[in-house]
LUMTORLUM-312096 format. One record per atom (N, C-alpha, C): residue in three letters; atom name; x negated, y negated, z. Coordinates in steps of 0.02 Angstrom, whole numbers, always signed. Each point is the difference from the previous one (the first is absolute). Layout:
<nodes>
NODE  residu  atome      px      py      pz
NODE     ALA     CA       X       Y       Z
...
</nodes>
This chain:
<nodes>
NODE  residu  atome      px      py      pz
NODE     UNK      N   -2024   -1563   -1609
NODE     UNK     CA     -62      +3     +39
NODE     UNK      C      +5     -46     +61
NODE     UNK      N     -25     +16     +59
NODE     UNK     CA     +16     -43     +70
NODE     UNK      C     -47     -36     -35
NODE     UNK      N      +2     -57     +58
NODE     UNK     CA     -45     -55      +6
NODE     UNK      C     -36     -18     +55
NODE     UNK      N     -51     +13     +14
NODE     UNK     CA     -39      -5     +41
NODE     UNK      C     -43     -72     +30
NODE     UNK      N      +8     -25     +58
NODE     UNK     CA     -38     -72     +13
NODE     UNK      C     -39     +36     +81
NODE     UNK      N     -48     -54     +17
NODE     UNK     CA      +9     +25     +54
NODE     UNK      C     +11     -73     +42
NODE     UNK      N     +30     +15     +71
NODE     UNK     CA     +10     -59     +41
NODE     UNK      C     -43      +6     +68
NODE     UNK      N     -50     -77      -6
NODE     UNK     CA     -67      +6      +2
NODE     UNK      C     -30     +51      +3
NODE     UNK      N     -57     +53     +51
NODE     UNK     CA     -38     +40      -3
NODE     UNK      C     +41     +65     +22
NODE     UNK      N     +24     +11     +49
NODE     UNK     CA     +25     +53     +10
NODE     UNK      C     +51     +46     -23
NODE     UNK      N     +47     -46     -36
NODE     UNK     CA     +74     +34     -30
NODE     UNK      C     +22     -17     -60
NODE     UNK      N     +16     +74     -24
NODE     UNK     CA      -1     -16     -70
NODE     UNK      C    +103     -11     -36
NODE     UNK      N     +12     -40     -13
NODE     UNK     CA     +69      +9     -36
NODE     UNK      C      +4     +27     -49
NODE     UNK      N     +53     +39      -8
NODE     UNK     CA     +12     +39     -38
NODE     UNK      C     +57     -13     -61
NODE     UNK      N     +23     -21     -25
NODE     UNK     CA     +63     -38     -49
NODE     UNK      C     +20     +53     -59
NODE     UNK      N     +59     +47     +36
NODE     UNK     CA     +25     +44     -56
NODE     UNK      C     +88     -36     -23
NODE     UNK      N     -25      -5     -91
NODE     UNK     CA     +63     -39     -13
NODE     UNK      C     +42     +55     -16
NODE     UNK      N     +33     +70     +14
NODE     UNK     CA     +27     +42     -10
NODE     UNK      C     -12     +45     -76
NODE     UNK      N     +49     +33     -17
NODE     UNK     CA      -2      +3     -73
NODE     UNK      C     -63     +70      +8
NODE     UNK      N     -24     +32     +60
NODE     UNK     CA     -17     +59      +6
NODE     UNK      C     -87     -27      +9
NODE     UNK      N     +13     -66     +34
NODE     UNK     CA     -67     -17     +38
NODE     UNK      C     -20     +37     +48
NODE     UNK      N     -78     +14      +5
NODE     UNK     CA      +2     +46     +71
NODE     UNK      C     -77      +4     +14
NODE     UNK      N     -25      +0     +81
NODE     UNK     CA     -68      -3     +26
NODE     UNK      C      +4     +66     +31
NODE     UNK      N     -62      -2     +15
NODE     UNK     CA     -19     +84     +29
NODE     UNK      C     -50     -64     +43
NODE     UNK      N     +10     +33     +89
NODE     UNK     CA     -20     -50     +34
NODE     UNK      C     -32     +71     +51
NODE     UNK      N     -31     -15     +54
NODE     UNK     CA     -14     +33     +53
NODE     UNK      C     +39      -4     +46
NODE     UNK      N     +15     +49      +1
NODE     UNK     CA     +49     +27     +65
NODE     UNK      C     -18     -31     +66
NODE     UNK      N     +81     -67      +4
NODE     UNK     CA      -4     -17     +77
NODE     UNK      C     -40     -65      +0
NODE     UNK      N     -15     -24     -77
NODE     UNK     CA     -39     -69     +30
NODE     UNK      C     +49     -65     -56
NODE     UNK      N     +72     +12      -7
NODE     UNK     CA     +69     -21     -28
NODE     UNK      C     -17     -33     +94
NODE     UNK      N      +2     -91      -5
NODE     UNK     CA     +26     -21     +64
NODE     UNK      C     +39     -74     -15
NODE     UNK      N     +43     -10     -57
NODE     UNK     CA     +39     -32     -15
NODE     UNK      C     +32     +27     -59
NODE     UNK      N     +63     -16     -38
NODE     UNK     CA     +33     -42     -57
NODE     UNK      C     +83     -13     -10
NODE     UNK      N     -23     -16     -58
NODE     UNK     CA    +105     -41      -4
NODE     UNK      C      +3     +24     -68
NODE     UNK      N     +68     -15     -23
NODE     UNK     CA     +27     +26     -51
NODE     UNK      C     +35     +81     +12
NODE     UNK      N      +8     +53     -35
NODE     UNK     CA     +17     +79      -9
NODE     UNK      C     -48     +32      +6
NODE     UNK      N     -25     +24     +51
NODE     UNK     CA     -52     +50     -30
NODE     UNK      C     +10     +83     +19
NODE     UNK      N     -17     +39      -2
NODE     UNK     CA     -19     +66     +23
NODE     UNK      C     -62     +39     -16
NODE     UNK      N      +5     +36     +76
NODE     UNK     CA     -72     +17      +5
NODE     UNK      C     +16     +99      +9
NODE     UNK      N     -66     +20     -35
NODE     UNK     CA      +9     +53      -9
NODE     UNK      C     -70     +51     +23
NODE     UNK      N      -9     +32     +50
NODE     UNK     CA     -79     +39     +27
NODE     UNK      C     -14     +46     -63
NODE     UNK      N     -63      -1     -14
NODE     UNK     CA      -9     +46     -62
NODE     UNK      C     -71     +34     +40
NODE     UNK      N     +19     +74     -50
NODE     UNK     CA     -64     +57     +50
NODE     UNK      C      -6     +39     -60
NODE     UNK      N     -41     +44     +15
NODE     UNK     CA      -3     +49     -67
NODE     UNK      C     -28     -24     -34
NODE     UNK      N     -18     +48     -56
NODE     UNK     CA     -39     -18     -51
NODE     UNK      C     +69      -6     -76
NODE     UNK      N     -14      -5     -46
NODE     UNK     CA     +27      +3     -69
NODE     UNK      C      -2     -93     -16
NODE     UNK      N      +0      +6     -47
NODE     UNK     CA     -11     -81     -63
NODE     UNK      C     -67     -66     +54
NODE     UNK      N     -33     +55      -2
NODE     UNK     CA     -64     -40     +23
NODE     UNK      C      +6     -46     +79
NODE     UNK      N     +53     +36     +33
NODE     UNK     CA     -14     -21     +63
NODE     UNK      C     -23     +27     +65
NODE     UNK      N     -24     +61     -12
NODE     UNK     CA     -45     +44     +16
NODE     UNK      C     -68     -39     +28
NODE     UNK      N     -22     -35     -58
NODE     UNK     CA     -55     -61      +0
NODE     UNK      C      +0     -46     +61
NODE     UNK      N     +42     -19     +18
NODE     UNK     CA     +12     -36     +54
NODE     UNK      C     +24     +29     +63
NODE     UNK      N      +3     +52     +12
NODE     UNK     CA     +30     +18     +46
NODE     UNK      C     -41     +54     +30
NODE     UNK      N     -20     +34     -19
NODE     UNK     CA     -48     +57     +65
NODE     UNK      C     -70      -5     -51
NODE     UNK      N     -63     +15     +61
NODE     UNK     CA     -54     +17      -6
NODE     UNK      C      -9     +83     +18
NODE     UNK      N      -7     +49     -27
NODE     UNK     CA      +9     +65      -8
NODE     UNK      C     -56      +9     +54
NODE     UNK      N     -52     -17     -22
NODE     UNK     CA     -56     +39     +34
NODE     UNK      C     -28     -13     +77
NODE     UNK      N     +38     -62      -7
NODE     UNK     CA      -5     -48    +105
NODE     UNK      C     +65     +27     +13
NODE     UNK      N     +45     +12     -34
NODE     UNK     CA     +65      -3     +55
NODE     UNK      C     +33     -60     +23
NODE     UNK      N     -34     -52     -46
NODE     UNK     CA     +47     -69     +28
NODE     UNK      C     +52      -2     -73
NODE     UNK      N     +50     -45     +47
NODE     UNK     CA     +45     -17     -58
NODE     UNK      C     +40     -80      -3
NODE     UNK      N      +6     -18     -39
NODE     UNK     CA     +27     -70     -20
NODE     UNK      C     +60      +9     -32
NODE     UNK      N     +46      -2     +64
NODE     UNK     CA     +80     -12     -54
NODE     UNK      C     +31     -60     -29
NODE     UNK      N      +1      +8     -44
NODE     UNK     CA     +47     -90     -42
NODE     UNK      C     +69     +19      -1
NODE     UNK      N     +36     -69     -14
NODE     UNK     CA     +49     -15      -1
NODE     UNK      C     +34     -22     -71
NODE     UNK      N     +52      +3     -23
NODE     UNK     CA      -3     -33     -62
NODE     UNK      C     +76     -58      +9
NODE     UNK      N     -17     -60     -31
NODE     UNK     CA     +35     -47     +22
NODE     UNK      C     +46      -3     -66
NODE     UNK      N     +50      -4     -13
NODE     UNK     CA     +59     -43     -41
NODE     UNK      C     +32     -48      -6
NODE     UNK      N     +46     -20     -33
NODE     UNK     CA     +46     -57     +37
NODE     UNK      C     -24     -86     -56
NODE     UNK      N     +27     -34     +40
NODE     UNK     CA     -14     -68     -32
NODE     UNK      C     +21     -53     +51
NODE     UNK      N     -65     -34     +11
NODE     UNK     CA     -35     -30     +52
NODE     UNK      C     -74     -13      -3
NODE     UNK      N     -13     -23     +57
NODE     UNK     CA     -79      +4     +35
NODE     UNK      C      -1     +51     +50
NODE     UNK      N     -53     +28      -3
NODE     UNK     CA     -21     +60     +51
NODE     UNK      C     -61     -64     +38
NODE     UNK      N     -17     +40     +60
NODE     UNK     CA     -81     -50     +22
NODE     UNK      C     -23     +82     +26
NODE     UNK      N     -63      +7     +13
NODE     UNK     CA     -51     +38      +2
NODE     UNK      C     -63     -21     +42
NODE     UNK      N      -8     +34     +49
NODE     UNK     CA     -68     -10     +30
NODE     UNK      C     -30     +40     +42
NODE     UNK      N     -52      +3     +32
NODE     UNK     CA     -16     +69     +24
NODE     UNK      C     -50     -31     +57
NODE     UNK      N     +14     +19     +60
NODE     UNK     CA     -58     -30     +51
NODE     UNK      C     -40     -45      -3
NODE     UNK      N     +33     -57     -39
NODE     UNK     CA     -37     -70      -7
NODE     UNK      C     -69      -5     -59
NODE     UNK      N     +13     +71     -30
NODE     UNK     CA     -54      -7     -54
NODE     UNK      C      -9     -42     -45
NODE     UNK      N     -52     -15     -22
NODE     UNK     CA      +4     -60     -45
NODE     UNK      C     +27     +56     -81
NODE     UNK      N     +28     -37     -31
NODE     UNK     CA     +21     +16     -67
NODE     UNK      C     -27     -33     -50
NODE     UNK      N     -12     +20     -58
NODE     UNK     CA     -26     -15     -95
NODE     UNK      C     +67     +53     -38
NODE     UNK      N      +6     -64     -58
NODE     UNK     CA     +14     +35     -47
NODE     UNK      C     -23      +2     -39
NODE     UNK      N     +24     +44     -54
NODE     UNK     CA     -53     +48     -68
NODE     UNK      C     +57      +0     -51
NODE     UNK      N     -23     -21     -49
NODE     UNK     CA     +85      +3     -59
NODE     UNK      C     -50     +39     -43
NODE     UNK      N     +32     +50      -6
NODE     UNK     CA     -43     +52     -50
NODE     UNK      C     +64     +10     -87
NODE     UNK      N     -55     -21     -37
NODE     UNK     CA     +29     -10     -74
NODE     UNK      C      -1     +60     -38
NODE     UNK      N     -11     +79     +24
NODE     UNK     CA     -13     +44     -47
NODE     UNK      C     -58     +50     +37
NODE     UNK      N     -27     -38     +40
NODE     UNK     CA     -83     +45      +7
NODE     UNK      C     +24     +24     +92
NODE     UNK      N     -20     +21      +6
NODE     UNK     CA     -32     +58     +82
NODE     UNK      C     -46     -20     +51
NODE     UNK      N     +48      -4     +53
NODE     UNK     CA     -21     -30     +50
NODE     UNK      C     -14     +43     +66
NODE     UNK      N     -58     +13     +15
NODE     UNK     CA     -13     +61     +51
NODE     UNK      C      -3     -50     +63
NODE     UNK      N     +31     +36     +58
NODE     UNK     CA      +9     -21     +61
NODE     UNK      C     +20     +34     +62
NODE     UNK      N     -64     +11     +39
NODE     UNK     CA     +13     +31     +74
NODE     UNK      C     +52      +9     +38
NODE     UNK      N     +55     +63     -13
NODE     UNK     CA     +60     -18     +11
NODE     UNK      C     +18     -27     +68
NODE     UNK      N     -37      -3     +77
NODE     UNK     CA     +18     -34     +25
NODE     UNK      C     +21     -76     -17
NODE     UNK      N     -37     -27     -45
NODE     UNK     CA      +0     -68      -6
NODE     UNK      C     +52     -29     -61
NODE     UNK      N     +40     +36     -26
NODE     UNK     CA     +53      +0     -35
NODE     UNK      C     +78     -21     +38
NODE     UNK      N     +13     -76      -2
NODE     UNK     CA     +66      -4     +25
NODE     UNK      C     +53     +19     -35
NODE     UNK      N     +20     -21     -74
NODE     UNK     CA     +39     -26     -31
NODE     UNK      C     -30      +3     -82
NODE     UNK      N     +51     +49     -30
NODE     UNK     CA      +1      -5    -102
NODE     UNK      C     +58      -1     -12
NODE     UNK      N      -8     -28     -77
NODE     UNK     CA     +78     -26     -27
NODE     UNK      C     +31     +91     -40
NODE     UNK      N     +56      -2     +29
NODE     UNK     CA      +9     +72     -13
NODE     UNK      C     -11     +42     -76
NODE     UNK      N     -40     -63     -24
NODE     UNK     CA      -7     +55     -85
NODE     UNK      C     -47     +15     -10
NODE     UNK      N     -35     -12     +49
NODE     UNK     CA    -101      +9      +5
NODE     UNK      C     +12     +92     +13
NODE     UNK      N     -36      +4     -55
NODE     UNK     CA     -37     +82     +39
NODE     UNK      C     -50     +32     +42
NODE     UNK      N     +17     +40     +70
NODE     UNK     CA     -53      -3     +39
NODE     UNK      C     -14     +67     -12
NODE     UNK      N     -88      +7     +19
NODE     UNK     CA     -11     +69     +19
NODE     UNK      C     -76     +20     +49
NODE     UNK      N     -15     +54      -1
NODE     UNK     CA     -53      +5     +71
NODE     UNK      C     -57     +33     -35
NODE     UNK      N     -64     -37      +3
NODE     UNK     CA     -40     +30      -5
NODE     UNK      C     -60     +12     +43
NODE     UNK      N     -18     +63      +8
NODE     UNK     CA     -41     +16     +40
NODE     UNK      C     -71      -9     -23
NODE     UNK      N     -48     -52     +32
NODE     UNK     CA     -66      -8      -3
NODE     UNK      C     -57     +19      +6
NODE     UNK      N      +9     +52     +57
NODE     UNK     CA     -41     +21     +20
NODE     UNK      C      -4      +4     +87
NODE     UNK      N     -69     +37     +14
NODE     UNK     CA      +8     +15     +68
NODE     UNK      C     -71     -37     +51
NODE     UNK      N     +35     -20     +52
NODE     UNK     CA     -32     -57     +46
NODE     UNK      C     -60     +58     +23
NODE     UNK      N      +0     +70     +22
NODE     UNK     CA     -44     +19     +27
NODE     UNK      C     +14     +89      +4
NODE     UNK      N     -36     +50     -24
NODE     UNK     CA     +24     +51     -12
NODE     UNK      C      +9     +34    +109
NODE     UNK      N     -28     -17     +42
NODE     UNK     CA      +6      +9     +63
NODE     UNK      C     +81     -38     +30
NODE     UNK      N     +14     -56     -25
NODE     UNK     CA     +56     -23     +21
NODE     UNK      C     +52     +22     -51
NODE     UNK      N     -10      +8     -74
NODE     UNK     CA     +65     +37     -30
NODE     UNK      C     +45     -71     -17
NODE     UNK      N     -14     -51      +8
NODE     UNK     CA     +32     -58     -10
NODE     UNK      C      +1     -24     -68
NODE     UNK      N     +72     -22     -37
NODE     UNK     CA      +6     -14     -53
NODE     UNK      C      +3     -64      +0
NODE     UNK      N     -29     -41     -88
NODE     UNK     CA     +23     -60      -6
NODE     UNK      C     +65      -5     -59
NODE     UNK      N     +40     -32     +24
NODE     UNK     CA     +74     +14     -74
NODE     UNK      C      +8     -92      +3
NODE     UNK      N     +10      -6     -72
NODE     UNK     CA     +19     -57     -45
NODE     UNK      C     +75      +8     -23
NODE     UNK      N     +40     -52      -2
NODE     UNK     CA     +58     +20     -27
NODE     UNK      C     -16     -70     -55
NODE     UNK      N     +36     +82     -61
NODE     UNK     CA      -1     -49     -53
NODE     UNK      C     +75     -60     -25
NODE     UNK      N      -9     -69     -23
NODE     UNK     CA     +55     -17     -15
NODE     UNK      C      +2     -33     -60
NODE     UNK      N     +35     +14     -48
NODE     UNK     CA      -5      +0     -87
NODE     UNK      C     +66     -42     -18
NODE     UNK      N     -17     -41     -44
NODE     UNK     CA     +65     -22     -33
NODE     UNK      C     +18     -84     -22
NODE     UNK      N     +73     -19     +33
NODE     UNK     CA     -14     -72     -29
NODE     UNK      C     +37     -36     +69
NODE     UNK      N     -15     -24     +36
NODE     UNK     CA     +46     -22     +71
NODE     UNK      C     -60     -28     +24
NODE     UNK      N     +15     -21     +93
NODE     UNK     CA     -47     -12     +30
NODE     UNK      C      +9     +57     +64
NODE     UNK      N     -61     -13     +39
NODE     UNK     CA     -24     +34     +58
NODE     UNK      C     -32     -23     +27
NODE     UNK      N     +14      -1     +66
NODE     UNK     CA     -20     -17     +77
NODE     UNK      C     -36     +30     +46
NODE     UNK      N     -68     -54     +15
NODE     UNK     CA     -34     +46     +29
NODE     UNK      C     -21     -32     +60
NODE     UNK      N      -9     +34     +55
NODE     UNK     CA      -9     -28     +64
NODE     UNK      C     -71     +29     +14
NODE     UNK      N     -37     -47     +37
NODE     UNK     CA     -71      +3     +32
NODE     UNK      C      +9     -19     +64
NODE     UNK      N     -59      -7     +45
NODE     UNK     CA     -23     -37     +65
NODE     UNK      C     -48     -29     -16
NODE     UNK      N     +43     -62      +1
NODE     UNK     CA     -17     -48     -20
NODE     UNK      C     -12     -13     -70
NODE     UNK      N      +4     -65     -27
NODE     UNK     CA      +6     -24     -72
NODE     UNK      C     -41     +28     -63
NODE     UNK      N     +15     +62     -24
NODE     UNK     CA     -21     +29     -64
NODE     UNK      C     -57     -23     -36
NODE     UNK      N     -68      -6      -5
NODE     UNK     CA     -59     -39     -72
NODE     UNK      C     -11     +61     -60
NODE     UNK      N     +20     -40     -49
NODE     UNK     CA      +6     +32     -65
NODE     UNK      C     -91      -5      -4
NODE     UNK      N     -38     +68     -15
NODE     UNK     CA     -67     +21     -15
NODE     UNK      C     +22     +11     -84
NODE     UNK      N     -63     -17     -42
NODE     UNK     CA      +2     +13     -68
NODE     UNK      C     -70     +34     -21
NODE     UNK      N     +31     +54     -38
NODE     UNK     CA     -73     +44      -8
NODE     UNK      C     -24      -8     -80
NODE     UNK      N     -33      +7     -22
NODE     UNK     CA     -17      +1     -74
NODE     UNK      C     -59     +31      -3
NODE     UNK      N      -2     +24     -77
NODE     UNK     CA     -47     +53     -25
NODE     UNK      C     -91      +1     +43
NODE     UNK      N     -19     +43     +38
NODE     UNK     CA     -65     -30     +31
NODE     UNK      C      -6     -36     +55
NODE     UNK      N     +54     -12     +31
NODE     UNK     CA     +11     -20     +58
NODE     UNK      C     +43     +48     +40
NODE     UNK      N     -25     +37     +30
NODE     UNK     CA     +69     +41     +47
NODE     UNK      C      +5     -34     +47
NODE     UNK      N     +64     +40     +45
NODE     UNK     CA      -2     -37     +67
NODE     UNK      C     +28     +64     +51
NODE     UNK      N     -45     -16     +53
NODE     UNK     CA     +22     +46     +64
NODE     UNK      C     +49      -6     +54
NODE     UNK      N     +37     +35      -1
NODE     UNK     CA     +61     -28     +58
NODE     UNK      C     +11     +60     +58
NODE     UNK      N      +2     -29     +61
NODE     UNK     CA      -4     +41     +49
NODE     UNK      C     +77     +25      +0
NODE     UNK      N     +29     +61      -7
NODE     UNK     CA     +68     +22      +2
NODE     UNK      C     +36     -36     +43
NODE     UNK      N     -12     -33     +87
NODE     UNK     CA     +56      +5     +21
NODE     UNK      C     +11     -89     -19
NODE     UNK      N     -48     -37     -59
NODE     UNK     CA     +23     -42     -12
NODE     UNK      C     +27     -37     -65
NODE     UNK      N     +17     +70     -53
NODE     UNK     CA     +12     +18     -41
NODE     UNK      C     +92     -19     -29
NODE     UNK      N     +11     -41     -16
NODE     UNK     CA     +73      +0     -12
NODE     UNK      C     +34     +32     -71
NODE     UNK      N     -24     -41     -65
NODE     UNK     CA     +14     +40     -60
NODE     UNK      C     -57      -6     -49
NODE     UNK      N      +9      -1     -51
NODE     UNK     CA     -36      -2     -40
NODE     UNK      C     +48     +13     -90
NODE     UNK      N     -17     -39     -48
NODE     UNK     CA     +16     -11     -71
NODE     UNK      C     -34      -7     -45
NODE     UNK      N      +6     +41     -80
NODE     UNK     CA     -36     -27     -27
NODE     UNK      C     -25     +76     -37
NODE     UNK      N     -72      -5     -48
NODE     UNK     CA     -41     +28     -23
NODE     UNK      C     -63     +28     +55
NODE     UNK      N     +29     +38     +57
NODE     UNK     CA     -60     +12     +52
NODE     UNK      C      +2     +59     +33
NODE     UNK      N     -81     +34     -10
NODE     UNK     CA     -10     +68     +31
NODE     UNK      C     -15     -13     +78
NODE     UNK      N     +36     +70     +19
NODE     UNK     CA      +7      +1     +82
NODE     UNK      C     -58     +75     +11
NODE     UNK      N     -45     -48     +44
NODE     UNK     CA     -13     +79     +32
NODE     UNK      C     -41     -20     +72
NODE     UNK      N     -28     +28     +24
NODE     UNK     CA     -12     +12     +70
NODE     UNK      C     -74      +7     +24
NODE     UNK      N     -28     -35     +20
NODE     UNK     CA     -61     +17     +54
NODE     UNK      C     +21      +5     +59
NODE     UNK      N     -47     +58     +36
NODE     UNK     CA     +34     +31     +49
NODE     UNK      C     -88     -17     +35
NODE     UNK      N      -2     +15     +68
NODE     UNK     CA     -54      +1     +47
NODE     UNK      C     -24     -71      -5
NODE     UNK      N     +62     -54      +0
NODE     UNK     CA     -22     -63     +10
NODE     UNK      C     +62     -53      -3
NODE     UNK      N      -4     -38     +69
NODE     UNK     CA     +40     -64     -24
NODE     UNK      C     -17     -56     +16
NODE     UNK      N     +36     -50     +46
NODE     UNK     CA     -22     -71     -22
NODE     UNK      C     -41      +3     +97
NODE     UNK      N     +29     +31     +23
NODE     UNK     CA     -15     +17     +70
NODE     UNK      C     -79     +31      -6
NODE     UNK      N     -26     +59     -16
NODE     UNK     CA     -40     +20     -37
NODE     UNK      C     -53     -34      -1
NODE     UNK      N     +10     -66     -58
NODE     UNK     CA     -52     -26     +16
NODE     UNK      C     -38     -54     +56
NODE     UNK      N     +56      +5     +35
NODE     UNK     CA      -4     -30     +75
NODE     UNK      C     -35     +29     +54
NODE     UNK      N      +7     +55     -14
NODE     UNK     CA     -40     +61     +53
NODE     UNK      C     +71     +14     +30
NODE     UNK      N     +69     -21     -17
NODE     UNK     CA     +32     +14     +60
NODE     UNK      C     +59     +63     -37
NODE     UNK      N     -43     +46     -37
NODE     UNK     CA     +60     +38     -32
NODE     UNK      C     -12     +70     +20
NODE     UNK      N     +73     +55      +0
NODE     UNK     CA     -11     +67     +57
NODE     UNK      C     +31     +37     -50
NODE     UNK      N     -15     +63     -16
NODE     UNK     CA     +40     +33     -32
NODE     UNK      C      +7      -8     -65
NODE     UNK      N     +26     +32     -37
NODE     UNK     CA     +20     +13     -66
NODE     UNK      C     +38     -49     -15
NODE     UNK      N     -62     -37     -67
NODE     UNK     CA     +31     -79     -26
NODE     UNK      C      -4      -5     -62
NODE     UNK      N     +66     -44     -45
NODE     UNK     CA     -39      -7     -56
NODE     UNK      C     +38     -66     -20
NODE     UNK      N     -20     -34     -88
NODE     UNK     CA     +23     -70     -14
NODE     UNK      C     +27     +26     -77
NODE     UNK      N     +43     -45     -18
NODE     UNK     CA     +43      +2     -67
NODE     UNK      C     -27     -19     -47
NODE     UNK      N     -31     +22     -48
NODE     UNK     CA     -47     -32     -76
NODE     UNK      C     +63      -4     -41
NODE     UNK      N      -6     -75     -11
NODE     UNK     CA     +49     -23     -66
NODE     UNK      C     -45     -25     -34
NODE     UNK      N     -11     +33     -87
NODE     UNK     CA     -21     -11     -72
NODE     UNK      C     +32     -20     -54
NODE     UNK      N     -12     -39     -37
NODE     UNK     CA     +38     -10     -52
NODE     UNK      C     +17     -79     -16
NODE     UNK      N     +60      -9     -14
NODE     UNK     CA     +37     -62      +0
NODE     UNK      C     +74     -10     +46
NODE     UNK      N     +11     -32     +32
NODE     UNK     CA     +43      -6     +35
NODE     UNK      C      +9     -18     +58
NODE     UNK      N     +40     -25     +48
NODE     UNK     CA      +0     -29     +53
NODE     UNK      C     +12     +57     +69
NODE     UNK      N      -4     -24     +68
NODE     UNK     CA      +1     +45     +38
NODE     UNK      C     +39     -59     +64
NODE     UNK      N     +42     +20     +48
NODE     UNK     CA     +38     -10     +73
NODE     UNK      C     -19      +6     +26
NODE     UNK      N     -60     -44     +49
NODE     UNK     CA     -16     +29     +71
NODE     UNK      C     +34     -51     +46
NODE     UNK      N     +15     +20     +62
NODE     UNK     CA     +22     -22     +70
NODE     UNK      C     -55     -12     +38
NODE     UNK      N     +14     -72     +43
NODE     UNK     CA     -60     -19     +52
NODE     UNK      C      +3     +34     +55
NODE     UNK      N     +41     +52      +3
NODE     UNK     CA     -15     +40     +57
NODE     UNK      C     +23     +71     -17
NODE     UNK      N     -51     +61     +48
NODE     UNK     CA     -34     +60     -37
NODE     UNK      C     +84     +59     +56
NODE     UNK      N     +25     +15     -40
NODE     UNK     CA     +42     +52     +32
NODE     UNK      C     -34     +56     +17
NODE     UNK      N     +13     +62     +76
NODE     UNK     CA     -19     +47     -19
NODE     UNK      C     -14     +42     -39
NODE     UNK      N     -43     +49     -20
NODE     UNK     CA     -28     +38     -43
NODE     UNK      C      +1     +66     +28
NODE     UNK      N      +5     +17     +65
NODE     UNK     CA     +14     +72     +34
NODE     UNK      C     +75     +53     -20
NODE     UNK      N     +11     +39     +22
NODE     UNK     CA     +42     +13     +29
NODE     UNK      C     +59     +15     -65
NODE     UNK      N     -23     -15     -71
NODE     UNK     CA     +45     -17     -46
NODE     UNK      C     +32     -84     -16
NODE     UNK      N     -19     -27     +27
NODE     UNK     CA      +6     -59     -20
NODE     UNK      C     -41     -16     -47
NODE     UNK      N      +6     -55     -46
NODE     UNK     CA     -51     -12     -52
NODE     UNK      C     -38     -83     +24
</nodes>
């Protein structure tokens, strides 16, 4: 299993001691390492990498890379800030833009949420990541862990939405967001209802929501 640190906020090291170590990273954001490595573009779908790699219904796509070797890899992506997540067994849903970096034994896959607005046709997709490794996740700016519990939901405006873990129902109010109640909102809007138990990823700053972006 790699080993994952990160060095301070932006970049994450990567430490594969060989012996059939291996990361599944985002394509093109490898900007250091030492030791052996090789790098390999992965596309297509089959053994759950499908999940990470295209959004069917936007037409966008996310190609990864898969790393080998024995060494340090480093990782970073337009100065995003990075968190890690060491997942022991349980499922970790996450906006696949915001997915740098999993330890290659994690299983990913895509689930579709639902739809931003039946006039725009815009999808929201989660990629799922299952197993026992860690994973890397990049925001704008520094990640706050939200915690929901029974009777308490919580509302999250999509484009500031990073992941979410845990025991928690997802669903959608639509004809309203945080703008909305400002007077300053146009068009077809809505916010993320998380129920249940479990924690949620938001980012201090709101990515587009048009256009297929989430």
């Amino acid at each position: 299993m790699a080993q994952f640190r990160l060095q301070g906020t932006k970049v994450l090291a990567a430490t594969l001691g060989g012996g059939g170590d291996t990361v599944k990273a985002k394509n093109g954001s490898m900007v250091a390492y030492d030791g052996e490595m090789t790098f390999k573009k992965l596309s297509g779908g089959g053994d759950g990498v499908r999940g990470m790699v295209t959004r069917r219904l936007t037409g966008e796509q996310m190609t990864v890379m898969e790393v080998k070797g024995q060494g340090t890899c480093y990782f970073a992506d337009r100065a995003s800030d990075l968190g890690l997540v060491r997942l022991a067994g349980e499922k970790l849903h996450v906006e696949a833009s915001n997915l740098l970096c999993t330890d290659g034994g994690l299983r990913t896959g895509t689930t579709f949420t639902g739809l931003r607005g039946a006039s725009q046709g815009n999808g929201l997709f989660t990629t799922s990541v299952e197993g026992t490794g860690w994973a890397a996740l990049m925001s704008d700016g520094p990640a706050v862990l939200l915690r929901v519990t029974p009777g308490s939901p919580l509302q999250v405006d999509p484009g500031a939405y990073v992941a979410h873990q845990g025991d928690l129902r997802q669903s959608f109010q639509s004809g309203v967001n945080f703008r909305t109640f400002m007077g300053e909102g146009s068009g077809e809007s809505f916010q993320i209802r998380f129920e249940g138990d479990g924690v949620v990823y938001v980012q201090p700053s709101e990515r587009n929501t048009l256009g297929g972006d989430v």
